[in-house]
Structures are given as structure tokens and as C-alpha cells.
N, CA, C and O atoms as CSV, one atom per row, in Angstrom:
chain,resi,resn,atom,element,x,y,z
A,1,UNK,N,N,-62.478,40.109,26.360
A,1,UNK,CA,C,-63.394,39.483,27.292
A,1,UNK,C,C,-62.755,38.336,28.081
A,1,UNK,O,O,-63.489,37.813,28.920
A,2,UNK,N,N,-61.788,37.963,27.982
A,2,UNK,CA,C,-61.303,36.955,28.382
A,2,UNK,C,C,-59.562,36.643,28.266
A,2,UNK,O,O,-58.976,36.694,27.185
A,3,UNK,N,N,-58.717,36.242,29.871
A,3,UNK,CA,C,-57.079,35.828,29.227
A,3,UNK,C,C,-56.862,34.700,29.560
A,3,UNK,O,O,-57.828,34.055,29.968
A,4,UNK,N,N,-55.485,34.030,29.509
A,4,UNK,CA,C,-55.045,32.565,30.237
A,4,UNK,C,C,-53.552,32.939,30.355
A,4,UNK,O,O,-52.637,33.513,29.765
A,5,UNK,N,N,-53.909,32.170,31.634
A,5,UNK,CA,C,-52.828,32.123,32.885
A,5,UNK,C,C,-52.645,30.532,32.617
A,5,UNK,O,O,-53.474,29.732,32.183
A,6,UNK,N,N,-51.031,30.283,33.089
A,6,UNK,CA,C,-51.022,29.066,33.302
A,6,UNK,C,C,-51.088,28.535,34.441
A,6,UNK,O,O,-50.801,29.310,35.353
A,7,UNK,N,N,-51.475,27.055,34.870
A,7,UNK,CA,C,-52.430,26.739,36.522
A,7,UNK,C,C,-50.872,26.903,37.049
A,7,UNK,O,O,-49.723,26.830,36.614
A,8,UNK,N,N,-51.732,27.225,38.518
A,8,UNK,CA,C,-50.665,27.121,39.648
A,8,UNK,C,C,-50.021,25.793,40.381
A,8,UNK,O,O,-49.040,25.637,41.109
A,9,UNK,N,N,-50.830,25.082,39.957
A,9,UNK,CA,C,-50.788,23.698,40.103
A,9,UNK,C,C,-51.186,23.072,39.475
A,9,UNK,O,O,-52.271,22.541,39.707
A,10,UNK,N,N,-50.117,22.724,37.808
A,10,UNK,CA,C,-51.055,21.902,36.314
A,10,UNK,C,C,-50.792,20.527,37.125
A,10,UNK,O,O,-50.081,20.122,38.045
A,11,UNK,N,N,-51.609,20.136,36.399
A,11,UNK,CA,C,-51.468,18.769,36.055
A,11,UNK,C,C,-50.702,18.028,34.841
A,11,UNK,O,O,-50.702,16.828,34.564
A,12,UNK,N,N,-50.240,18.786,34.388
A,12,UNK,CA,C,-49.389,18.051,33.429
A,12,UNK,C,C,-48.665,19.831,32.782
A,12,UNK,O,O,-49.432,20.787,32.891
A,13,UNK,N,N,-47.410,20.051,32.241
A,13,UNK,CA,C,-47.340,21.020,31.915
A,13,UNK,C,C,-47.519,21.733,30.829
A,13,UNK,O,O,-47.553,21.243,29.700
A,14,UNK,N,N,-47.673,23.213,31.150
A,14,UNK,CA,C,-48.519,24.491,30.218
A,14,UNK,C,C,-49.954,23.903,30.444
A,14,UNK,O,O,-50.721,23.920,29.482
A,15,UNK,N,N,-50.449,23.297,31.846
A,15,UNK,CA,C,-51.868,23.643,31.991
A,15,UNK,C,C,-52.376,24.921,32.046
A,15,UNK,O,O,-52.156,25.907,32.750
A,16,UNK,N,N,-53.388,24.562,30.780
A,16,UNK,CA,C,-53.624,26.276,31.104
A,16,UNK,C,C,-55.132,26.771,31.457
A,16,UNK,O,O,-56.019,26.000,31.093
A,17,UNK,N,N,-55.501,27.872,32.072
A,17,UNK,CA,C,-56.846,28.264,32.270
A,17,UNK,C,C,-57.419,29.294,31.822
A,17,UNK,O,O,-56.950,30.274,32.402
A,18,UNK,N,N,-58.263,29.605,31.019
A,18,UNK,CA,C,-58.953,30.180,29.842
A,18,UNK,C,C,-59.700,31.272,31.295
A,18,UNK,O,O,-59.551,30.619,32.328
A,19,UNK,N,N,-60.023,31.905,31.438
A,19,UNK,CA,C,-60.541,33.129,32.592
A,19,UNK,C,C,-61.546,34.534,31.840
A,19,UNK,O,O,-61.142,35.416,31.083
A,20,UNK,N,N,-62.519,34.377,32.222
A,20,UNK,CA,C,-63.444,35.422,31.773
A,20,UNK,C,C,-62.474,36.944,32.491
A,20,UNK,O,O,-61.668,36.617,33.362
A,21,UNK,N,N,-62.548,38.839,32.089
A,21,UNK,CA,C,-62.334,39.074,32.465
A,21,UNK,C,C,-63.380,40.071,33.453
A,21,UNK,O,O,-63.134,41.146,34.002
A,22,UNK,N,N,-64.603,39.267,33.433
A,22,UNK,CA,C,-65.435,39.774,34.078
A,22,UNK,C,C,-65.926,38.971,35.488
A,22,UNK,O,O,-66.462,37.873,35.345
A,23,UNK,N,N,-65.790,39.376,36.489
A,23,UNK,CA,C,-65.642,38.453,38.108
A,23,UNK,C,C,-67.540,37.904,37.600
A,23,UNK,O,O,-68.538,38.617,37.492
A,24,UNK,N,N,-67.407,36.661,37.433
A,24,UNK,CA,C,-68.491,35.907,37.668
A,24,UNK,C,C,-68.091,34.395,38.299
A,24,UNK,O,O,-66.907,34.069,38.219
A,25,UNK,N,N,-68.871,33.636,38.809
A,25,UNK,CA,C,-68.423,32.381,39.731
A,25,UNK,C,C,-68.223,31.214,38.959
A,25,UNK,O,O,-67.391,30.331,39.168
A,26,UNK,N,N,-69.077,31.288,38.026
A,26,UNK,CA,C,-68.812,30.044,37.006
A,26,UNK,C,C,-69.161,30.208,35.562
A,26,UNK,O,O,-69.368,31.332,35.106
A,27,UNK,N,N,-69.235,29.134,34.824
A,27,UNK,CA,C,-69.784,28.828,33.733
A,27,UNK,C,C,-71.212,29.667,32.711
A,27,UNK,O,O,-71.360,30.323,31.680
A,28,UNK,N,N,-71.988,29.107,33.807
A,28,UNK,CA,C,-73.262,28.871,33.887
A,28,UNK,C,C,-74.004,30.900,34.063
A,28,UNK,O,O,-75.150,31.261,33.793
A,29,UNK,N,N,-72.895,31.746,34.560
A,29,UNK,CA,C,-73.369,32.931,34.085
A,29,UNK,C,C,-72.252,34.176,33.756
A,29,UNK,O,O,-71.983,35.266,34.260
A,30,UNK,N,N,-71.736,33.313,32.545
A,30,UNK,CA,C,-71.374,33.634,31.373
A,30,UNK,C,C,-72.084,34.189,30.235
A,30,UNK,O,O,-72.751,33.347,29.634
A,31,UNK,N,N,-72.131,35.431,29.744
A,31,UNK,CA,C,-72.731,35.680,28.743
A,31,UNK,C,C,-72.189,35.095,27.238
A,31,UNK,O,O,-71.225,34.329,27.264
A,32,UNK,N,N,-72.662,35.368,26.221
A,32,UNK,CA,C,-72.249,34.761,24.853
A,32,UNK,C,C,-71.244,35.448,24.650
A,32,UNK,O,O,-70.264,34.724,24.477
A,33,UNK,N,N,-71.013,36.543,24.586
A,33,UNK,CA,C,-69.644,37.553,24.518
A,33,UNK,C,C,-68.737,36.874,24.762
A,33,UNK,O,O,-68.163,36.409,23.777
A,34,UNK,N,N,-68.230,36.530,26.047
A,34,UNK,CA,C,-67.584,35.890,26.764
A,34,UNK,C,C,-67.263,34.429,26.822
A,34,UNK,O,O,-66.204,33.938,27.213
A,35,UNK,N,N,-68.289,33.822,26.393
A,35,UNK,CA,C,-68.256,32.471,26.106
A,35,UNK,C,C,-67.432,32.044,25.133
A,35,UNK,O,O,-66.550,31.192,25.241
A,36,UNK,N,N,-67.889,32.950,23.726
A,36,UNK,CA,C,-67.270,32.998,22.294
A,36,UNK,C,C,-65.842,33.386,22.470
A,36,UNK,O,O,-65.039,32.842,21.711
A,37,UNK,N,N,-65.264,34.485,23.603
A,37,UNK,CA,C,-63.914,34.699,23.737
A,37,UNK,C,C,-63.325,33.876,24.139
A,37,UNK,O,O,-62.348,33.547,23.467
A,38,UNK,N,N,-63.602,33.117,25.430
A,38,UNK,CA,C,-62.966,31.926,25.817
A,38,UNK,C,C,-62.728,30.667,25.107
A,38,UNK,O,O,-61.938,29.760,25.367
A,39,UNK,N,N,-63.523,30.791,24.216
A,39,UNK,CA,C,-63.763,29.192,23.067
A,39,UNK,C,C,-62.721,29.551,22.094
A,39,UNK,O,O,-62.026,28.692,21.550
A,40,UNK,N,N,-62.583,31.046,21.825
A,40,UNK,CA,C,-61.760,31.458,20.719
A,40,UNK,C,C,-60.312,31.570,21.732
A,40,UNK,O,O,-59.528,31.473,20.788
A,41,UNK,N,N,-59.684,31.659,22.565
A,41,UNK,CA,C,-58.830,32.023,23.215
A,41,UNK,C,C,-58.120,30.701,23.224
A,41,UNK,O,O,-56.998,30.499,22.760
A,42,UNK,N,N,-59.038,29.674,23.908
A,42,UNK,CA,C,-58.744,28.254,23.464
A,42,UNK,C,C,-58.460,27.332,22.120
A,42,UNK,O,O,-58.042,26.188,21.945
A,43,UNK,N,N,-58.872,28.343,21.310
A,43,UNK,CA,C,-58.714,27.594,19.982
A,43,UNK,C,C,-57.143,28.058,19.132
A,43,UNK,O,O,-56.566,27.649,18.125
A,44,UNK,N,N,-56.883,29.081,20.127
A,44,UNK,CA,C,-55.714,29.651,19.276
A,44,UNK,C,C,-53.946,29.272,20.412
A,44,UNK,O,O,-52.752,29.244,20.115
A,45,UNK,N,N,-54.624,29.084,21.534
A,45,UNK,CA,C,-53.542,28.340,22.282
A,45,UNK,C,C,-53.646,26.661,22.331
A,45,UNK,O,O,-52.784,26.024,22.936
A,46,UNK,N,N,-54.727,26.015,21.671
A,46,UNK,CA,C,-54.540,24.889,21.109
A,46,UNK,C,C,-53.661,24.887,19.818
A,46,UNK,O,O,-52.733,24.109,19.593
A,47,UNK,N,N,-53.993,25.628,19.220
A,47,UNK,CA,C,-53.094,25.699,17.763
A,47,UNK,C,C,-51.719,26.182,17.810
A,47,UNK,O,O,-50.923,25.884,16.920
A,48,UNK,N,N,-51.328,27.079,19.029
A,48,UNK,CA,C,-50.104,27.389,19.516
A,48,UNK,C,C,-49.095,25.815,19.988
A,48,UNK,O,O,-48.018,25.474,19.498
A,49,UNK,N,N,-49.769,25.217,20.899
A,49,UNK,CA,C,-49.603,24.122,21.651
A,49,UNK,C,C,-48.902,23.040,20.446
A,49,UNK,O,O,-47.735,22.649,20.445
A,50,UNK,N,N,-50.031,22.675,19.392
A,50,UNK,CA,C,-49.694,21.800,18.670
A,50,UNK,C,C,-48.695,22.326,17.393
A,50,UNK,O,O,-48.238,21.762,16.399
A,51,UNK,N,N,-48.638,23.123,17.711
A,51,UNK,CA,C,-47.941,23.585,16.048
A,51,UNK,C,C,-46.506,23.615,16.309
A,51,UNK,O,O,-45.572,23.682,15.510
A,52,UNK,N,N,-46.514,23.534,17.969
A,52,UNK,CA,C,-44.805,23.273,18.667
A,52,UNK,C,C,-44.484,22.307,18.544
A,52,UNK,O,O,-43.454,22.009,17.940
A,53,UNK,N,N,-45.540,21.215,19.269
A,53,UNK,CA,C,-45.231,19.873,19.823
A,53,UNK,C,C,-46.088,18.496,18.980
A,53,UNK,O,O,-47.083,17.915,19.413
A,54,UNK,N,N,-45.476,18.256,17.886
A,54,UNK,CA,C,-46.342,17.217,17.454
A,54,UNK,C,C,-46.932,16.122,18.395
A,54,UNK,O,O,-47.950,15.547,18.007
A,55,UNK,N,N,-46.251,15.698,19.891
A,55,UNK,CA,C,-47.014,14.865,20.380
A,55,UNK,C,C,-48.017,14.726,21.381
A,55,UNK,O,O,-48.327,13.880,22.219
A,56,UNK,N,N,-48.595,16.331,20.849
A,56,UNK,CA,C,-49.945,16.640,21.768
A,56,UNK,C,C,-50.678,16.097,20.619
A,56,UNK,O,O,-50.543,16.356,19.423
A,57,UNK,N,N,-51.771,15.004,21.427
A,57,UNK,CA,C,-52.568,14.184,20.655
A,57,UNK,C,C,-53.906,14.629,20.902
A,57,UNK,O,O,-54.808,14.364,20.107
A,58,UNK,N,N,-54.116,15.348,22.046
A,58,UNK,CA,C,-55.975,15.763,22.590
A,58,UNK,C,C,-55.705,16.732,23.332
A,58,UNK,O,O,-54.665,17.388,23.260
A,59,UNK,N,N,-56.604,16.913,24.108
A,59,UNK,CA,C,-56.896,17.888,25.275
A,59,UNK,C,C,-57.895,17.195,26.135
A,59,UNK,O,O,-58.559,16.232,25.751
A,60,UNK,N,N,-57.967,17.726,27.304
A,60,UNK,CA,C,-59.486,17.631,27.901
A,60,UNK,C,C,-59.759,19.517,28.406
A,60,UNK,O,O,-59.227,20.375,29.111
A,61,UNK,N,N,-60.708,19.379,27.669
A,61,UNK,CA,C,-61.347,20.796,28.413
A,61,UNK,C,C,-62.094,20.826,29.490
A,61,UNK,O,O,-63.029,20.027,29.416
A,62,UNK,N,N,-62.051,21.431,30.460
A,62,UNK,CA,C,-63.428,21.918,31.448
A,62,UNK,C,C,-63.465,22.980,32.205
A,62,UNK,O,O,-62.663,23.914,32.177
A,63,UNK,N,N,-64.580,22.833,33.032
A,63,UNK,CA,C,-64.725,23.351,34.117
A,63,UNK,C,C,-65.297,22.741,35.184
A,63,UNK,O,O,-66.175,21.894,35.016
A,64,UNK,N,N,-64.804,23.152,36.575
A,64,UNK,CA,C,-66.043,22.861,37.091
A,64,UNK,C,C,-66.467,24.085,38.198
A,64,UNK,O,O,-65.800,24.966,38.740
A,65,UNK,N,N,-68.226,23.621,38.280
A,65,UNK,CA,C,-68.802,24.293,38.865
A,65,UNK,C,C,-69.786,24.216,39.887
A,65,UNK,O,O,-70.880,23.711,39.634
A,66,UNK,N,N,-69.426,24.811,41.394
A,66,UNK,CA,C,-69.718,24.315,42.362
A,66,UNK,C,C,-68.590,23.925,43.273
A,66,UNK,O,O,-67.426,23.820,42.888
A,67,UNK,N,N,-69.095,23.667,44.789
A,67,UNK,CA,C,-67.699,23.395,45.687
A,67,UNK,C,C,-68.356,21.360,44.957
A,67,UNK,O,O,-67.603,20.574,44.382
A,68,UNK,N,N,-69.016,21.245,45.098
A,68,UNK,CA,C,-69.887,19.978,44.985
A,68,UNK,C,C,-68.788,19.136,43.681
A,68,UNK,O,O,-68.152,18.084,43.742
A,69,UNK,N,N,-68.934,20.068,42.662
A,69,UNK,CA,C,-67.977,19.752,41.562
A,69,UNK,C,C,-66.460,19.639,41.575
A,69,UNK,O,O,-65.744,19.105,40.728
A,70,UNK,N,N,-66.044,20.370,42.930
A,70,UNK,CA,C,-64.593,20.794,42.565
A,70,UNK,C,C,-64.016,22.001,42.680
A,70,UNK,O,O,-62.832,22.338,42.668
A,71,UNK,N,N,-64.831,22.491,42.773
A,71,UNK,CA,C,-64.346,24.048,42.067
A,71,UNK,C,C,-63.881,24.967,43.707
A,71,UNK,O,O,-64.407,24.972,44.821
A,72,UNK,N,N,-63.124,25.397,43.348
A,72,UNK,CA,C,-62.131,25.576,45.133
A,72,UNK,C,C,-61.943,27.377,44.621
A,72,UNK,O,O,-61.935,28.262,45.476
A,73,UNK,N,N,-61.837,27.606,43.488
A,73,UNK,CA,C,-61.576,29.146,43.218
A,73,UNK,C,C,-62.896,29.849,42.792
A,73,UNK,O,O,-63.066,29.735,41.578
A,74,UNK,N,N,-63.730,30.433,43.324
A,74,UNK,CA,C,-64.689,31.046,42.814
A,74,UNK,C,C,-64.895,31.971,41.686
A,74,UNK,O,O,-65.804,32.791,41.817
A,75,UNK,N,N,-64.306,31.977,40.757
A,75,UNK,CA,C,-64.439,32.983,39.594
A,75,UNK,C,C,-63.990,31.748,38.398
A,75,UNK,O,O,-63.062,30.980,38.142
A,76,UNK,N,N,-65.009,32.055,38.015
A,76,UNK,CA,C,-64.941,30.967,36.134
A,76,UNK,C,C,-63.528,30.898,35.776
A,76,UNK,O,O,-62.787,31.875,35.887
A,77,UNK,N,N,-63.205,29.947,35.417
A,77,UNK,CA,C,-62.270,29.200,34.757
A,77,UNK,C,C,-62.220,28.124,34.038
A,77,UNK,O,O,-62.829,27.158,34.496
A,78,UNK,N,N,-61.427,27.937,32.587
A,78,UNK,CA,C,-61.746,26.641,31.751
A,78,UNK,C,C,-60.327,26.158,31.880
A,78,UNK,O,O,-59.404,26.959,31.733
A,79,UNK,N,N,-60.080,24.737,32.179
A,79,UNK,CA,C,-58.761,24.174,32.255
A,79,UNK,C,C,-58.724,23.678,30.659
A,79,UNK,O,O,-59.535,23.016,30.012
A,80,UNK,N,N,-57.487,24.257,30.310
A,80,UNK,CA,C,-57.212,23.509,28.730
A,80,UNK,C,C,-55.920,22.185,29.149
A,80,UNK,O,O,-54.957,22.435,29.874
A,81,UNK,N,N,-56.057,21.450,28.813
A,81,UNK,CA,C,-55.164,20.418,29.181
A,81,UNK,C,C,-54.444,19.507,28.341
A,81,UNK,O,O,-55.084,18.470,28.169
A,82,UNK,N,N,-53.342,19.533,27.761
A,82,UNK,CA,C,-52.771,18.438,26.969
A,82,UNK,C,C,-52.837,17.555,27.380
A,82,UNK,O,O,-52.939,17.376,28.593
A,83,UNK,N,N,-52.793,16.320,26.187
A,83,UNK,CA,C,-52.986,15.161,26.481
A,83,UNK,C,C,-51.927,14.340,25.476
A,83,UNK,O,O,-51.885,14.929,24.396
A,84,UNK,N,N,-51.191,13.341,25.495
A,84,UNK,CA,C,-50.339,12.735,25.011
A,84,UNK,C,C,-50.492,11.028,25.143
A,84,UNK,O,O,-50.620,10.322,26.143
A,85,UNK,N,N,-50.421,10.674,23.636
A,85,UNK,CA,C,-50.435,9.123,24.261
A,85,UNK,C,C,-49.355,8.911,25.165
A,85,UNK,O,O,-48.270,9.476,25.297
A,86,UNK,N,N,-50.057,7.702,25.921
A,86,UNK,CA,C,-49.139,7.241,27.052
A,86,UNK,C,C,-49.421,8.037,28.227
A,86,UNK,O,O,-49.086,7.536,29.300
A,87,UNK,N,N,-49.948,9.128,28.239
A,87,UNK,CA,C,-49.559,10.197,29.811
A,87,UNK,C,C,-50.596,9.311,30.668
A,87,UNK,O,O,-50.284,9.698,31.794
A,88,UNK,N,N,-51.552,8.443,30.851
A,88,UNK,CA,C,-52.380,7.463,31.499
A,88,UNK,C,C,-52.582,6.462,31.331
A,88,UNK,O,O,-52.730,6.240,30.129
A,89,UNK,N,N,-52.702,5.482,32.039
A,89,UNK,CA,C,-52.619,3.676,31.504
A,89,UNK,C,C,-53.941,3.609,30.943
A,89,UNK,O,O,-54.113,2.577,30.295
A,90,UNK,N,N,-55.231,4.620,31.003
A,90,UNK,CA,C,-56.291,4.131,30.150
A,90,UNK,C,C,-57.091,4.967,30.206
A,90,UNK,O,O,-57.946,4.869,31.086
A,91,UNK,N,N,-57.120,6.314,29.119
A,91,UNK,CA,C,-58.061,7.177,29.189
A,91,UNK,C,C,-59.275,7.313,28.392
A,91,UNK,O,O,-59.966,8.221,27.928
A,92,UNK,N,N,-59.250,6.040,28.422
A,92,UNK,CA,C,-60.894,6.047,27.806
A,92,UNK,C,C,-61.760,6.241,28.935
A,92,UNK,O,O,-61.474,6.017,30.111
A,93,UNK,N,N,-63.187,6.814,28.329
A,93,UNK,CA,C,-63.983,7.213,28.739
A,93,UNK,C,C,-63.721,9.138,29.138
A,93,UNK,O,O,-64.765,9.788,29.076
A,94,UNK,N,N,-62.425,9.944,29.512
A,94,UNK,CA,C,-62.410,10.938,29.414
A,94,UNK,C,C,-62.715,11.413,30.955
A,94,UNK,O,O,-62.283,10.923,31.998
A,95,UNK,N,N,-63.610,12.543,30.758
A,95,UNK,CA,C,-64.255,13.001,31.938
A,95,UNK,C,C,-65.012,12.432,32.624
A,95,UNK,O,O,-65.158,12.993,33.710
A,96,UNK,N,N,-65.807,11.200,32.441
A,96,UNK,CA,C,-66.669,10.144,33.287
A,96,UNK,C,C,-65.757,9.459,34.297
A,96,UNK,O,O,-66.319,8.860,35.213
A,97,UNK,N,N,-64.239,9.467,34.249
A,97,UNK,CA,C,-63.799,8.914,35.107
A,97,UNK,C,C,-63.669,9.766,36.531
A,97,UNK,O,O,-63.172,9.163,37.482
A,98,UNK,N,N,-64.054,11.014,36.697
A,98,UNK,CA,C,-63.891,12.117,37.768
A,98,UNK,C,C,-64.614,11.171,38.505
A,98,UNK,O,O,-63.971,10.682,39.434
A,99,UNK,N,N,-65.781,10.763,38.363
A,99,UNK,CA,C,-67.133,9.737,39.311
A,99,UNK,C,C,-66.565,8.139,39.266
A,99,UNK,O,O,-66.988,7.340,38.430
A,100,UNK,N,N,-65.371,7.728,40.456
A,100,UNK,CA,C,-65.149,6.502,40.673
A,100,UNK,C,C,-66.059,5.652,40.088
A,100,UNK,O,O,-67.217,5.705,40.502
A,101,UNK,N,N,-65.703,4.683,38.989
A,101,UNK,CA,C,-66.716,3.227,38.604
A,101,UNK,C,C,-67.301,3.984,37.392
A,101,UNK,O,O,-67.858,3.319,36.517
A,102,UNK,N,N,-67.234,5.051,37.300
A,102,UNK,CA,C,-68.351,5.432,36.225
A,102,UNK,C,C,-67.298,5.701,34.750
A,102,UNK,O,O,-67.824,6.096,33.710
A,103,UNK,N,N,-66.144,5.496,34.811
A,103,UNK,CA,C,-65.477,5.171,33.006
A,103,UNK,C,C,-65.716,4.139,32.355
A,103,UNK,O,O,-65.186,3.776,31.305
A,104,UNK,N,N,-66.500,3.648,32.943
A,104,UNK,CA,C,-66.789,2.409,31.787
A,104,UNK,C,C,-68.492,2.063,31.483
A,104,UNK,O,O,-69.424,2.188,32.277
A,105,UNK,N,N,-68.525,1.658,30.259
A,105,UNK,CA,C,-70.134,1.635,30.271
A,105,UNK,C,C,-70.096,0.260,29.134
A,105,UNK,O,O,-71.148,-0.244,28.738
């Protein structure tokens, strides 16, 4: 139900994108089939990832959905993303920082 490609333009490298193999636009109409493959697809190239490189410390997962959100390729995709201390001067807060002013609360 689902493969990963690595991005054409990561953001940091072996960005990778988790891809339903059924043409739908986003997230949001995804069936459970598919959902469960992608979550599992991700869970086993996370465990690939770290079992190389001890100094993958996180990930950020997503998607987005909508031109509104971001989203420039129309067919679902989940970005899996390493994360390493140090790769940002301050990643707290995570994904709230996409919305200027809004990483901090």
C-alpha cells in the first residue's frame, strides 16, 4: 500500500517521503489500509536510520495538506526527517514554528 523515495530536495540528508501507492491528494483521504502501511513503512526506515547512525536523535514527521499548507505536489506524502542535536540553534517547539511567532508559548 505504500513506498519511500528519497526528497528531491531534502532538507537535511536521506529525507525521506513515505507515499501511498494509491493517487489520492492528501492525508485526509487516506484509508486505514494505507495509513497503517505508511506508519509501518516509517517505523522500519526509522529503525534502519538509527541502527546506522547513533546521532539521529528525533525526527519530525509530516505532511502537509493544501496549497494553503504547503503542499506544491498533489498526491499524499509523509516527510520523515532526521533530526540531530545541533542541526538548529533552537528547535523547541517543533512544528509550531512553520507559523512565524508561534514557537513559543
Amino acid at each position: 500500500f505504500a513506498i519511500a523515495y528519497r526528497d528531491k530536495y531534502p532538507v537535511v540528508p536521506m529525507h525521506t517521503l513515505i507515499i501511498p501507492k494509491r493517487h489520492c491528494t492528501d492525508v485526509f483521504e487516506l484509508d486505514v489500509h494505507e495509513l497503517k502501511a505508511m506508519h509501518d513503512l516509517s517505523m522500519k526506515i526509522k529503525e534502519q536510520y538509527t541502527g546506522k547512525d547513533a546521532s539521529i536523535k528525533g525526527f519530525n514527521i509530516g505532511y502537509n495538506s493544501g496549497e494553503v499548507a504547503g503542499q506544491t505536489i498533489f498526491h499524499c506524502h509523509m516527510h520523515l526527517i532526521k533530526r540531530r542535536i545541533g542541526d538548529v540553534s533552537n528547535p523547541i517547539r517543533g512544528v509550531r514554528n512553520i507559523i512565524t511567532g508561534k514557537g513559543g508559548y
